[in-house]
C-alpha angles and dihedrals in degrees: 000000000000117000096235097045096051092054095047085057103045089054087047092235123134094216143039118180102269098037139041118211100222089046098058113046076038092059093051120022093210091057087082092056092053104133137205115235078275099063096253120150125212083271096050090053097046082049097056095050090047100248102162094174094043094059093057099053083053098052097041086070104032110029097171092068076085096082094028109122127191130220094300089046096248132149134217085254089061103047093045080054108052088042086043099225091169094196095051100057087043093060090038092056097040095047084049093055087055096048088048082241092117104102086043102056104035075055110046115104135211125232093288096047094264124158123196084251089064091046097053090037087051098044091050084243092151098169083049084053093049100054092045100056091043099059095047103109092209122062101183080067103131108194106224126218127275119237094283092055106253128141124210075240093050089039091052091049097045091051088045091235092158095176094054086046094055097041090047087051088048104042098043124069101209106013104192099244085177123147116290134180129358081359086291117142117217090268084053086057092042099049089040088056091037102234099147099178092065090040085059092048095047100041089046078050100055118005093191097066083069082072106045116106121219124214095298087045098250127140129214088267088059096058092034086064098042087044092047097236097155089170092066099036077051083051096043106043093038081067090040131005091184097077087071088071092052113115117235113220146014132328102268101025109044139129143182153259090253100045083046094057093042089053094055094051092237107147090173092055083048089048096046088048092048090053097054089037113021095184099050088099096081089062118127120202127233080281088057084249131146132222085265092052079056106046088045095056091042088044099236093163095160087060090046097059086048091055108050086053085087133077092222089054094049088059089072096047086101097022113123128233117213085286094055091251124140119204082268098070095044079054094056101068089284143156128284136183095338120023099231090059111093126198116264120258083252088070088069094065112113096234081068097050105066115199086218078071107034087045100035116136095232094047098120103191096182094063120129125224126205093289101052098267132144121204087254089044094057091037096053085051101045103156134096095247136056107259128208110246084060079058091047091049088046079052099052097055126356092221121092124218083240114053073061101067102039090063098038103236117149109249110247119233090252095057083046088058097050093045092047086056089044090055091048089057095044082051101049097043096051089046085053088044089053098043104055093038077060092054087050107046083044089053095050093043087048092054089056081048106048092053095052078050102057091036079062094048093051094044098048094038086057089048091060091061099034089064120188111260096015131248131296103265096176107121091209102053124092090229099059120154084014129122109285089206099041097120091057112104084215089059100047091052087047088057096044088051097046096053088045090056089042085049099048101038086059092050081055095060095039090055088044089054100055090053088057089053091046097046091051096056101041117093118275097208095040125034123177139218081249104067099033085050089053087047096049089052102052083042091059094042088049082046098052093042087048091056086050092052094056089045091053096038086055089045087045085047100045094043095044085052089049098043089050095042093039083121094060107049099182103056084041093058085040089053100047090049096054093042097047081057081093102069102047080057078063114059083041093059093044087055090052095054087046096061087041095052088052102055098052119083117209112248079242094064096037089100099056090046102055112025111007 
C-alpha cells in the first residue's frame, strides 16, 4: 500500500497536503484495492482505527470495498466489530443496505466461520451488537455456528455477557442453540462458567436444553450439582424433578445427580435434590454404589456426618456396591473405582474417619465382599501386593477366614491357630514396613537439617572473627589488636549470642552425625522401634539446638547492628524492630506444627481407631 495513503488513513484525514484522498482513488480505480502485508485494504485500516468519516468517503467512490475481505477473510464488518467501533459499523451497515450488499456482508465469514455478530459477541461490544442485529432483515435468520462449533448465542453464555444474551434472544427469531463444542449447548457453556444469571435466562427461554446431554453424556444438572450452583439445581428441578434420576455418562460408566453431589462434598445441593426427589437417595451408580460408597472415596467426612444423622442414610451403611464392599470396607483402606488403586495416607487422618461411621449400629465389620474380605481383613492388609506373611498364612492351612464365614460354619480351634500366627505375621511385617518408611522419612528430613546447620556454624564462626566496630589498630596503645566496642553492653551480648549459636550449631551436626551412624549399621530389611526411637530422639535434640541457634543468631544480628548504630538511636531502634519480627514468625509456625501434629493418626493406631 502506498505510504501516503496508509498513513491518511491511519490518522482518519482525507487529505494530506500532497494527496487528496478523493483524487486519488478517483484518478486510478485500483488505487482503492492497494493491501498491507495482511490483505487490508484502505477500508479495513480506517475500520480498525474507528474512522467513521473516513469510511464513507471510501465507500462513496468504491462501493464494492464493502465485500472485500483480506487474508483472513475478514471484512471490514468484521474487524470494526471485534474492535466495537460502534460508528463504523453503523456507516458500514447503512451504506450496505443502500448497495443491496447488506445480507451479504452481516453474513460473510472469516477463515474460522466467524460472522461480525461472533466478533462483537466474543469481544462484549453490546451496542455493536445492537445495531447488528437491528439491521438484519431477517430476523429468522439463525446465525450458524463457526468451525469450532460455537454459536453468537454459545459464545454470549460461555463469556457470561448476560445483556447481549438476552437481546440476541429478543431480537432473533429463531437464535441456533445447537451443540457446540465438545456436544455442549450454550446452557451447558454458561453453568460450567458459572455464570448463573445467563443459565436462568437461557433455561426460562428454552426448557428442553435442561435435558440435552453433552459428549460424556452429561446434562447442565449434572454440572450445576459438581460445580455447587443450588440456585440453578433449585431452577432446574422446580421445572422438572425427573432430570435428577438421568444417568451422566456412558453406558457402562455413569453416574448420578445424587453420587455427584456426595463426591463434592455439597450438603446444600443434596439437600436441594432430596427435597425435589426424596427418594433419589437410594440410587447406585453404574458400580452398584450409593451416595455413602462415594463420600467415603472423595473423604467428605463433614457430609457424612450429615448424612448419617438420618434414619434413611443409616440404611446404606452395609449396603454393597457391585465388589461386595460396604462403605466399611471402602473406609478401611479399601478399594475404590479400580482394585489395584489404594486409598492415600490422608485418608488415615481422623477428620476423615467419623465416629458416626466407625460406630454406626449397621455397620456390620465382619462382612464379607466379593473376595472373601472383611473390613479388618482389608484393613490388616492394606498394601497393594500381596505380602508374605499373608503366603505363609495360605501355607499353613488352605482354608480362608472368609469362605468361613460365607458359608457359616464355626471356625475350628486349629483354623484359629493358624489365623492367630497369620496375624502375627501381618502385624509384624507392617510394623517392619512402618518402621523403616519412618527412618526414612527422619533421615531425609536430617540431611535438610544438617545443611541449614552447618550453614549456621560457618556464619556464626566468621562472625566471631568480623567483629562489629573493628580492632584497635594504634601501636601505641596497651589494647592493641583488642574489640574497639568491648565496653558496650550491645556488644557483649553480640558476643555471648554468637558463641551460643556457634555452640549450638555444632551440637546440631554432632547429633546429626550419630543418626547417620546409627542409621548405617542398623539392618536394612528389618528396623526396630528401638533404633528409630534412638534416632527420633537425637533428631528432636539437633532440632531443638538448631532453633536455639536461630534465636541466638537473630539476638547476635539485632545487638551487632545496635552496638555499631548506638550513635544513631533511631536506625538502631529501627534496626532491632525489624529484626525481633522473627521471632514472633516462630512461635506462629510452631503453632502451626502443633495443630498439624494433632490432626494426623499413626498407620499403627489406625485399627483402633476404625473398627475396634
Amino acid at each position: 500500500m502506498d505510504p501516503t495513503l496508509y498513513k491518511v488513513a491511519v490518522k482518519g484525514i482525507t487529505s494530506d497536503g500532497d494527496l487528496s484522498l478523493v483524487e486519488y482513488l478517483k484518478r486510478d480505480e485500483e488505487n482503492g484495492y492497494q493491501v498491507t502485508p495482511k490483505g487490508n485494504t484502505v477500508l479495513h485500516v480506517a475500520a480498525l482505527y474507528g474512522h467513521s468519516h473516513f469510511v464513507g468517503e471510501v465507500l462513496k467512490i468504491i462501493p464494492a470495498l464493502l465485500c472485500h475481505q483480506n487474508q483472513r477473510n475478514e471484512s471490514a464488518l468484521h474487524i470494526a466489530a471485534n474492535e466495537g467501533h460502534t460508528e463504523v459499523v453503523r456507516v458500514l451497515l447503512s451504506i450496505a443496505s443502500e448497495e443491496n450488499y447488506k445480507e451479504t456482508l452481516v453474513r460473510m465469514t472469516n477463515e474460522n466461520g466467524d460472522t461480525a455478530l461472533h466478533k462483537a459477541v466474543r469481544s462484549g461490544h453490546f451496542d455493536v451488537v445492537k445495531i447488528i442485529l437491528e439491521k438484519e432483515e431477517d430476523p429468522e435468520y439463525e446465525y450458524p455456528a463457526n468451525k469450532a462449533g460455537e454459536t453468537p448465542l454459545y459464545l454470549a453464555a460461555e463469556s457470561g455477557f448476560c445483556v447481549i444474551l438476552r437481546e440476541i434472544l429478543k431480537s432473533c427469531k429463531n437464535p441456533n442453540y445447537a451443540a457446540g463444542p465438545f456436544g455442549r449447548t450454550p446452557l451447558h457453556a454458561a453453568v460450567v462458567l458459572e455464570h448463573s444469571d445467563c443459565a436462568r435466562l437461557l433455561w426460562q427461554w428454552n426448557n428442553s436444553l435442561c435435558e440435552e446431554p453433552d459428549k460424556w453424556g452429561w446434562n447442565p444438572l449434572h454440572y450445576a450439582v459438581k460445580l455447587g450452583l443450588t440456585g440453578v439445581v433449585s431452577d432446574i428441578l422446580g421445572w422438572k424433578n425427573s432430570l435428577a434420576y438421568l444417568r451422566a455418562g456412558s453406558e457402562n460408566d455413569w453416574t448420578t445427580a445424587i453420587h455427584i453431589a456426595a463426591s463434592e462434598g455439597y450438603e446444600n445441593v443434596l439437600s436441594e435434590l432430596l427435597q425435589h426427589c426424596p427418594d433419589c437417595w437410594e440410587m447406585l451408580n453404574s458400580r452398584g454404589q450409593n451416595a455413602l460408597h462415594v463420600a467415603v472415596m472423595n473423604e467428605k467426612a463433614n457430609l457424612l456426618l450429615e448424612l448419617l444423622k438420618s434414619q434413611n442414610w443409616g440404611s446404606l451403611v452395609d449396603e454393597p456396591d457391585n465388589d461386595g464392599n460396604t462403605p466399611m470396607h471402602l473406609l478401611a483402606f479399601g478399594k475404590y473405582i479400580n482394585k489395584d488403586k489404594i486409598l492415600p495416607r490422608e485418608f488415615t487422618r481422623r477428620k476423615y474417619v467419623p465416629d458416626e461411621l466407625r460406630y454406626h449400629p449397621k455397620a456390620k465389620k465382619m462382612t464379607f465382599n466379593k473376595d472373601n474380605q472383611t473390613p479388618l481383613d482389608i484393613l490388616s492388609r492394606a498394601v497393594t501386593e500381596k505380602s508374605k506373611s499373608e503366603e505363609e498364612y495360605d501355607n499353613l492351612y488352605p482354608f480362608r477366614l472368609g469362605q468361613f464365614g460365607r458359608r457359616g460354619f464355626k471356625i475350628k480351634s486349629q483354623e484359629e491357630e493358624a489365623l492367630k500366627t497369620w496375624r502375627r505375621h501381618q502385624t509384624k511385617w507392617a510394623a517392619n514396613e512402618y518402621w523403616k518408611n519412618e527412618r526414612k522419612f527422619i533421615m531425609e528430613i536430617a540431611q535438610i537439617h544438617l545443611v541449614v546447620a552447618t550453614l549456621l556454624m560457618t556464619i556464626t564462626f566468621a562472625a566471631g572473627f568480623t567483629l562489629p566496630g573493628g580492632f584497635e589498630s594504634d601501636p601505641n596503645s596497651s589494647n592493641k589488636g583488642m574489640a574497639i566496642l568491648i565496653s558496650k553492653t550491645a556488644f557483649r551480648a553480640f558476643v555471648v549470642s554468637d558463641a551460643i549459636a556457634f555452640s549450638c550449631s555444632a551440637g546440631a551436626v554432632v547429633s546429626y552425625f550419630i543418626m547417620a551412624l546409627i542409621n548405617k549399621y542398623s539392618s536394612e530389611d528389618t528396623v526396630s522401634e528401638d533404633t528409630v526411637g534412638a534416632m527420633s530422639k537425637f533428631a528432636n535434640v539437633a532440632i531443638l539446638l538448631q532453633l536455639l541457634a536461630m534465636s541466638a543468631v537473630v539476638i547476635a544480628f539485632v545487638t551487632g547492628m545496635y552496638a555499631a548504630l548506638a550513635h544513631s538511636i533511631g536506625l538502631a531502634v529501627t534496626v532491632c524492630a525489624i529484626g525481633c519480627i522473627s521471632f514472633l514468625l516462630y512461635v506462629v509456625r510452631a503453632f502451626r506444627i502443633v495443630r498439624i501434629s494433632q490432626t494426623v493418626i499413626r498407620l499403627d493406631d489406625l485399627g483402633e481407631e476404625i473398627l475396634v
